[in-house]
Structure formats: structure tokens, C-alpha cells
C-alpha positions in Angstrom: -24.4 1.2 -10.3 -21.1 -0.7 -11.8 -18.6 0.1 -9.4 -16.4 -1.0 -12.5 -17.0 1.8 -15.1 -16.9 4.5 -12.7 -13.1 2.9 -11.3 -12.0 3.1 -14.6 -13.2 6.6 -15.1 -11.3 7.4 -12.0 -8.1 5.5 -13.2 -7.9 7.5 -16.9 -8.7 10.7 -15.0 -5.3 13.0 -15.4 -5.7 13.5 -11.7 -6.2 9.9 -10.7 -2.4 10.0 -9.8 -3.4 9.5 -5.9 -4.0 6.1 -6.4 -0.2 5.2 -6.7 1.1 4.8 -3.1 4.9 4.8 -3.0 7.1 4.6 -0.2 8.9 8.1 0.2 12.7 8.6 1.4 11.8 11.0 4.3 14.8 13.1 6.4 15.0 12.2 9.6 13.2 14.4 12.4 13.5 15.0 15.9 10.5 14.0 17.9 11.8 15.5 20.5 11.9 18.7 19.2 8.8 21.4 17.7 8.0 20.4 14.3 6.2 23.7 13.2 4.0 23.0 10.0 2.9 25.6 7.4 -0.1 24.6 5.3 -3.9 25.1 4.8 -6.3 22.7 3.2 -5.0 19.5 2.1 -1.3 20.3 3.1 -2.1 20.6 6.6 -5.3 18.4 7.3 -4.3 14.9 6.6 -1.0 15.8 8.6 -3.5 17.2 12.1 -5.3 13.9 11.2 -2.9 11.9 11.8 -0.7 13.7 14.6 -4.4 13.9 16.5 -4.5 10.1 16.1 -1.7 8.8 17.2 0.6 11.2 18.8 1.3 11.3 22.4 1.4 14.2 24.3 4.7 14.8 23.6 3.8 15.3 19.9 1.2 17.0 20.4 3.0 19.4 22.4 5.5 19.7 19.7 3.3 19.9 16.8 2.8 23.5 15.4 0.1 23.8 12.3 0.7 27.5 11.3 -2.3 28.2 8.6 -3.9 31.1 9.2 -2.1 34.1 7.9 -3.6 36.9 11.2 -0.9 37.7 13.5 0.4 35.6 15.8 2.2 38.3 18.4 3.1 35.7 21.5 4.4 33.3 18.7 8.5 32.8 18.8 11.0 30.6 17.4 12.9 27.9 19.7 16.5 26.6 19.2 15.8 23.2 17.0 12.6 23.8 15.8 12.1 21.9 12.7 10.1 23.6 9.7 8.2 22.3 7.5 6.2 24.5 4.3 3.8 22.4 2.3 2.1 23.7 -0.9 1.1 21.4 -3.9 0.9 24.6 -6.0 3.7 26.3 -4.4 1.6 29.7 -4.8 -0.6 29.2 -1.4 -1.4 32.7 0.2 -1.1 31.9 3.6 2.1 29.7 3.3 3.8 32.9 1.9 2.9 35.1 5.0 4.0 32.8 7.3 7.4 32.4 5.6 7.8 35.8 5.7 6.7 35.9 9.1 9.1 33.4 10.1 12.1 34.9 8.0 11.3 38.1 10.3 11.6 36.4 13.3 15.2 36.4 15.5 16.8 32.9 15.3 15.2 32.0 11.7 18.7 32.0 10.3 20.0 29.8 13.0 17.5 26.4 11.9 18.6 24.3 9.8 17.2 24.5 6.2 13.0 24.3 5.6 11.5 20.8 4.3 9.7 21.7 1.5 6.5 19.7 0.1 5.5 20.7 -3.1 5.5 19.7 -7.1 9.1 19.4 -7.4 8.7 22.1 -10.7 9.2 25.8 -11.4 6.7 26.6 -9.0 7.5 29.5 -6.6 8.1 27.4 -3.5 10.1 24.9 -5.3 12.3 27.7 -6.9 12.7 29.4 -3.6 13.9 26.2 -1.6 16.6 25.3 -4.1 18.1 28.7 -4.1 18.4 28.3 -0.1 19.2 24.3 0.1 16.1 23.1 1.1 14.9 19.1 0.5 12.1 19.0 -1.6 9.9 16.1 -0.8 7.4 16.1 -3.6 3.7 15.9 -4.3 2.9 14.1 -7.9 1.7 16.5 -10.5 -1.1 14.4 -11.0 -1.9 14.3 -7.0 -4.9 17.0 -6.2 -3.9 19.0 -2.9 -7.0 17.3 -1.1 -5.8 13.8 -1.6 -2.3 14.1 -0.6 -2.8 12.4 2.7 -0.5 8.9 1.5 2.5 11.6 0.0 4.6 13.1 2.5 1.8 15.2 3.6 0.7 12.3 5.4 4.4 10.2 6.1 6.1 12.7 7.5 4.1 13.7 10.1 4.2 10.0 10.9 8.1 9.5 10.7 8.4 12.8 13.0 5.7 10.7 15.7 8.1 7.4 15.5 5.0 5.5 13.9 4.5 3.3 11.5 4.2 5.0 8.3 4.4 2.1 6.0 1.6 0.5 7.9 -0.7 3.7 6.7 0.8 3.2 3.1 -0.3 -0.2 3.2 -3.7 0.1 4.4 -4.0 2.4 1.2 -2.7 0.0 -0.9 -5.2 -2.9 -0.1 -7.9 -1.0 -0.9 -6.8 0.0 -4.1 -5.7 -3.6 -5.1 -9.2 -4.6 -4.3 -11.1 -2.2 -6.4 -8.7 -3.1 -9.1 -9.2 -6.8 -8.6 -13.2 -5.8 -8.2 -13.5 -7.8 -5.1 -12.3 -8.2 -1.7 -14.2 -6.3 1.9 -13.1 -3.3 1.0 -14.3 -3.0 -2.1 -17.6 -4.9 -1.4 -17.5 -1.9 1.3 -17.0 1.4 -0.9 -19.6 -0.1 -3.0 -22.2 -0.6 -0.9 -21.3 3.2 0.6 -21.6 4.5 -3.2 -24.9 3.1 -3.8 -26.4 3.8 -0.6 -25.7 7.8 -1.1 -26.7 7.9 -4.2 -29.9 6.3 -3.7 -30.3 9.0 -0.9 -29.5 11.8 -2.9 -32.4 10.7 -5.2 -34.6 10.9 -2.3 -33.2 14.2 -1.4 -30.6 13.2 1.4 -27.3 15.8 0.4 -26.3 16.5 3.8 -23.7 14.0 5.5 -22.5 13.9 9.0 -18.8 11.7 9.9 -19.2 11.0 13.7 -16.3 9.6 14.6 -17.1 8.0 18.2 -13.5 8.6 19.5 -11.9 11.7 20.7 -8.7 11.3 19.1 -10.4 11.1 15.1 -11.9 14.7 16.1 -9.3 15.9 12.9 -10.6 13.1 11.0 -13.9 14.9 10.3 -12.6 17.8 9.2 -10.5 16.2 6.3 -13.1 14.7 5.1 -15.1 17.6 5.0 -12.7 19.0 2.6 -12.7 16.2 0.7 -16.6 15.9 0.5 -17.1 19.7 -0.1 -14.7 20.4 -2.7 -14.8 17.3 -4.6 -18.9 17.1 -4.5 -20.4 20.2 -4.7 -20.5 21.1 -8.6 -22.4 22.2 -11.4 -23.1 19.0 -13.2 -22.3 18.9 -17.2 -26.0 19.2 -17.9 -25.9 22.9 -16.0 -27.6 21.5 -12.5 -26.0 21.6 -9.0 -25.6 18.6 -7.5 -23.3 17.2 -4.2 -23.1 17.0 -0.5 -23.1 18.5 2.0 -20.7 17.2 4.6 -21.0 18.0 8.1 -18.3 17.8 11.0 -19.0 15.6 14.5 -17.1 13.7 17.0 -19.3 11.7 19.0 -20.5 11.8 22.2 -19.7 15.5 22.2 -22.4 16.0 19.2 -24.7 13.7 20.4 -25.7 15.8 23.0 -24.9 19.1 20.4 -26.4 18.0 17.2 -28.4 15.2 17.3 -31.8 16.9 18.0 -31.6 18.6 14.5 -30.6 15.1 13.0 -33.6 13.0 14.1 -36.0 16.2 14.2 -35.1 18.4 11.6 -35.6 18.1 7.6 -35.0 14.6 6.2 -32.5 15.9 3.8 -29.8 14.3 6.0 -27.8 11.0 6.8 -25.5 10.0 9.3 -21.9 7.9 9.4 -21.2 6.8 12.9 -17.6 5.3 13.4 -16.5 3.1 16.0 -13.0 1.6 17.1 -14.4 -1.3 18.5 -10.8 -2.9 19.9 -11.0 -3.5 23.5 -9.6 -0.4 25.4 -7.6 -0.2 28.1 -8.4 -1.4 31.8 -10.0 1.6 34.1 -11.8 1.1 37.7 -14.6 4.2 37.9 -15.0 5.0 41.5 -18.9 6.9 41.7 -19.3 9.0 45.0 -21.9 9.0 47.1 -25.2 10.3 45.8 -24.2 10.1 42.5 -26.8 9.0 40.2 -25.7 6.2 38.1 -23.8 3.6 41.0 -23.7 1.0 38.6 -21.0 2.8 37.4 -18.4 0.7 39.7 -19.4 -1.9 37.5 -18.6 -0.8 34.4 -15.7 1.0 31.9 -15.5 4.4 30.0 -15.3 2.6 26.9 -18.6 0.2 27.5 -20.3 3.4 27.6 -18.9 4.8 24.8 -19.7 2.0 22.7 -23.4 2.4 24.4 -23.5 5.4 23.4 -23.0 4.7 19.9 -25.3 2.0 19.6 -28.2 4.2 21.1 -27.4 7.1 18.8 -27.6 5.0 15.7 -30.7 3.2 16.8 -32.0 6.4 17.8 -31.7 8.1 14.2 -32.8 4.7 12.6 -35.8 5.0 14.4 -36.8 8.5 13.6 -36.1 7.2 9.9 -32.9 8.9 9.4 -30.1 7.1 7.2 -27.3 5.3 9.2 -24.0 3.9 7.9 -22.2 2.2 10.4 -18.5 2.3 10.0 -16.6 -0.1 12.7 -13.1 0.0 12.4 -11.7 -3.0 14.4 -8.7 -1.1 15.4 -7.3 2.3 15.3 -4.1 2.0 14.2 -2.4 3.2 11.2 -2.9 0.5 8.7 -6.8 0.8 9.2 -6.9 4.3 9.3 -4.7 4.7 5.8 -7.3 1.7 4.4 -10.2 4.5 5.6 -8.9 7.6 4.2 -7.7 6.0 1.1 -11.6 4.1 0.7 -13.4 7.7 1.0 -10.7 8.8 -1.4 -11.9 6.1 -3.8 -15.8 6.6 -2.8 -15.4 10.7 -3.7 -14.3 9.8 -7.0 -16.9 7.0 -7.8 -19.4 9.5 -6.5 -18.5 12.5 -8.5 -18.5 10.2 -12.1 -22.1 8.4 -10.9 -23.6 12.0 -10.5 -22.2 13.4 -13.5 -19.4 15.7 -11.9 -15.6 16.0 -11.9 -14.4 15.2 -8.4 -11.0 16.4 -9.2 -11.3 19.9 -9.7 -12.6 23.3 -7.6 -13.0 25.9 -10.5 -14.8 28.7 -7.5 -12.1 27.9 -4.9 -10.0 29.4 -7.8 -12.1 32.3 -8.3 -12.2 33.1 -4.7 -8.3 32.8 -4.6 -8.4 35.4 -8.1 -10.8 37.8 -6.3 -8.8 38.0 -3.2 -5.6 38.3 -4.6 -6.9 41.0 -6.6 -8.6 42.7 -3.3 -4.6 43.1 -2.1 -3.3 44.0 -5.0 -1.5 40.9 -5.4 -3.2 40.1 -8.7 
């Protein structure tokens, strides 16, 4: 495959736009108050990425992801709380309710104006927040909803956490100065990714598991799921279907949940095992008498998580199921933003190899057309 055509299919597409990181002018937060986060899809998932990741548990206390639009009857508003609504398209079902849900709510009028992230256009949102004084933070027109994690989608979250945002940012950058340049790791990387899943789905391999072999990427599988499913599963020009199936895990949990269908099952399927393979921090394990394993005074929770990885992947290498090993040497923000930003770049290359546009989700729409039209709203 050249890595080269397909980049430069990716670069002239009108909604390449995500390859352009820029440092946002964000409004200072509170971390030590509620930041309550409206969003589905791509305006909520790289932000629960990243607040999973790396926020204490003090932020995770104080992060609220309000998404789906049921009731919420024990849910109330606290003096401070800080409100974010995100929306690309400004039109999002579910943000609506819970605005009006909110707006219903005693205190509402007491917060301080919503933070609004959206296309800073006539869009509904947009018109709405500058009516009521609202700061519009604003997604690129030529940004798709699912690759939003390096606007404001993905800073804030990390300005609210005291992080370092521009460390994410940067990690984006490198990798797309590399597959510009056309060499570098990370480029020598993606490609070697792209070409190993397409020769796979040539041999019938369309089903992908992320198993992220660290508690705190659990969130990190399920953006990328949305990023795999919407971006690869399409009818190709020539009238076929073609894609992948991506499949959420975080290891060992799934090792012990999953893993007998991986090895024993159909061969239609492949796994990505990550690792974080900086040393963790010092623990003395204490086994009781009669327990099983007492060689456990001798050892640390992360040597056995690491073991565990290594026996899982040489487990499913041996029953003949295809591996990618993904060791990040760190997890900080800088390597995370250079991993979201590569599989980014690797859904794109993928969708122009297999003859697809990665960019857009024509049945998501019709779903969204159907059910608007099931309420009436149509």
C-alpha cells in the first residue's frame, strides 16, 4: 500500500480539517467544583477518555456526562456547578432534552452562563447561546463530530483536571508532522497498522478487539469504537459492504470474559493489546495463610499485569489469531494525544485503501430522520 496517496486523499478530503491542531483560548474552570457535561457520541467520548485517564478522584467525582435523554429523577443541581453543552451540529436530540431538563430544574438561573461547543454558525445551539451570553468554544466546520477529541472537546476536560493540555496537542501534532514528512516512528507505526488490517480483511479478519491492559483507558475503547464503526462500516463505491467491526475490552477483566471466543471461535477476528509499560508505583502484597500463590510476597500488581499481557498475546498467537502489540511507554497526555490522533490517521488511510469515505455516516442520519419523525419532531 503507499501510505503516501492515501495521506494525500485524506488531506484534500473537505473533512480532513482534524488534522490542524491549534491551541484553543479555554475559560477557566473550577476543579473543585461539578463540571456537568452534555453530549453523546463524539462530544462526550474523547472528553470520558480523558477524565478516566487522568483525573483523580476528585474529578471523577465532579465529572457529570449527561447523554442519555431517560429521566434522571434523583438528579439535582448544586450551587457552582459548571455546565458544559457540546454539539458539532448544534441539532443533537439528547443535548436538547437535557437543556430543557436543566432549564426546569430550581437553581438553573442561579449558574453562571453554559459553555457552549459547537460550529460557531447559525446552528440552533450556537443561536441559542448568544441570545443568553454564552462562550462559544468552537468545533471547525471541517472537523467530523467523531474526531473532535484535539478541539475543546478534548482540552477542556483537560484544563478543568489541571493537566497538561498542550502536552495532548502535541502528541497530535507529531504524528501528523510525520506522516507529512512520510517518516519518523509514528508514521513507520500507522503504516505498518494499515497494512496489517488490510491484509487481514483479505483473509476475512473484520472484527477488531482494543484491549487496553490498564483500568484507567477502560473509556479509551469505547471512542475508538465509534471511531472504527462509523468511519469503517460502509457500502463501498462499487455497491459492496466492507469495514470492521470493532469490539470493546479492558484487559485483564476480558481476559477472563472474552478470550475463550477470541482463540476458539471463528477466525474472522484480531486482537490489539495495549500496554503502559512505565514502571508503576511501589506496593508490598501481603498473601495470607493458605493462599495459593505465596510467591506473591515477592512480587507487584503491576509484574502481574504485564504477565498477564504477555500470556494473553502469546496465547492468541498461538491459537493463530492476529496480535498487534501496542506499548505505550508512558501514559501521560502527550502519548495518549500521539495515540488517538495515529488511529485518527489509520481510520482515514483505511477507509481510502478499501474504497470507502471514512468521513461520513449517511444511516446514522437516517436513523436520526426516522426517529425524529417517530416524535413528531420531523
Amino acid at each position: 500500500m503507499d501510505i503516501r496517496t492515501h495521506w494525500q486523499a485524506v488531506k484534500a478530503h473537505p473533512m480532513g480539517g482534524w488534522r490542524h491542531v491549534a491551541d484553543p483560548v479555554l475559560p477557566a474552570l473550577d476543579s473543585a467544583k461539578r463540571l456537568l457535561w452534555c453530549g453523546i457520541g463524539g462530544s462526550l467520548l474523547p472528553s470520558e477518555t480523558l477524565v478516566r485517564a487522568f483525573g483523580d478522584d476528585r474529578a471523577r467525582q465532579g465529572w457529570v456526562p449527561l447523554a442519555s435523554p431517560e429521566p434522571a429523577p434523583a438528579f439535582g443541581l448544586q450551587s457552582g456547578d459548571q455546565l458544559v453543552f457540546a454539539s458539532k451540529s448544534g441539532k443533537t436530540l439528547e443535548l436538547w432534552t437535557w437543556i430543557s431538563r436543566l432549564r426546569a430544574l430550581p437553581g438553573f438561573s442561579d449558574l453562571a452562563a453554559p459553555i457552549l461547543i459547537t460550529q460557531d454558525d447559525a446552528n440552533p445551539l450556537a443561536t441559542w447561546g448568544r441570545m443568553n451570553g454564552c462562550r462559544i468554544l468552537p468545533i471547525p466546520v471541517e472537523v467530523g463530530g467523531r474526531f473532535s477529541a484535539f478541539t475543546p472537546i478534548g482540552t477542556l476536560p483537560l484544563a478543568w483536571m489541571g493537566r497538561d493540555a498542550s502536552a495532548f496537542l502535541r502528541g497530535g501534532r507529531e504524528v501528523i508532522t510525520q506522516l507529512d514528512a512520510d517518516q519518523g516512528p509514528w508514521r513507520d507505526r500507522i503504516a505498518a497498522t494499515v497494512a496489517l488490517l488490510l491484509e487481514a480483511h483479505e483473509q476475512g479478519v473484520t472484527e477488531w478487539v482494543l484491549m487496553p491492559y490498564a483500568m484507567r483507558l477502560d473509556n479509551l475503547s469505547a471512542w475508538w469504537v465509534q471511531l472504527i464503526a462509523e468511519s469503517l462500516g460502509k457500502v463501498a463505491k462499487d455497491g459492496t459492504r466492507k469495514g470492521y467491526t470493532p469490539i470493546r475490552a479492558v484487559g485483564p477483566v476480558d481476559q477472563h470474559s472474552q478470550l475463550q471466543r477470541w482463540m476458539a471461535g471463528p477466525r474472522n477476528l484480531g486482537v490489539i493489546l495495549m500496554t503502559v509499560d512505565g514502571p508503576a508505583a511501589p506496593e508490598r502484597l501481603d498473601p495470607p495463610p493458605g493462599s495459593p500463590y505465596p510467591g506473591l510476597a515477592d512480587l507487584q500488581g503491576g509484574e502481574i499485569l504485564r504477565a498477564q499481557a504477555e500470556g494473553t498475546a502469546d496465547a492468541l498467537a498461538a491459537a493463530g489469531v492476529p496480535v498487534l502489540r501496542w506499548p505505550m511507554p508512558d501514559l501521560d497526555e502527550r502519548e495518549l494525544g500521539a495515540f488517538m490522533m495515529a488511529w485518527q490517521a489509520i481510520v482515514g488511510l483505511l477507509g481510502f485503501a478499501l474504497d470507502l469515505d471514512p468521513f461520513d455516516q449517511p444511516e446514522v442520519e437516517d436513523g436520526k430522520k426516522r426517529t425524529f419523525k417517530r416524535l413528531g419532531l420531523a
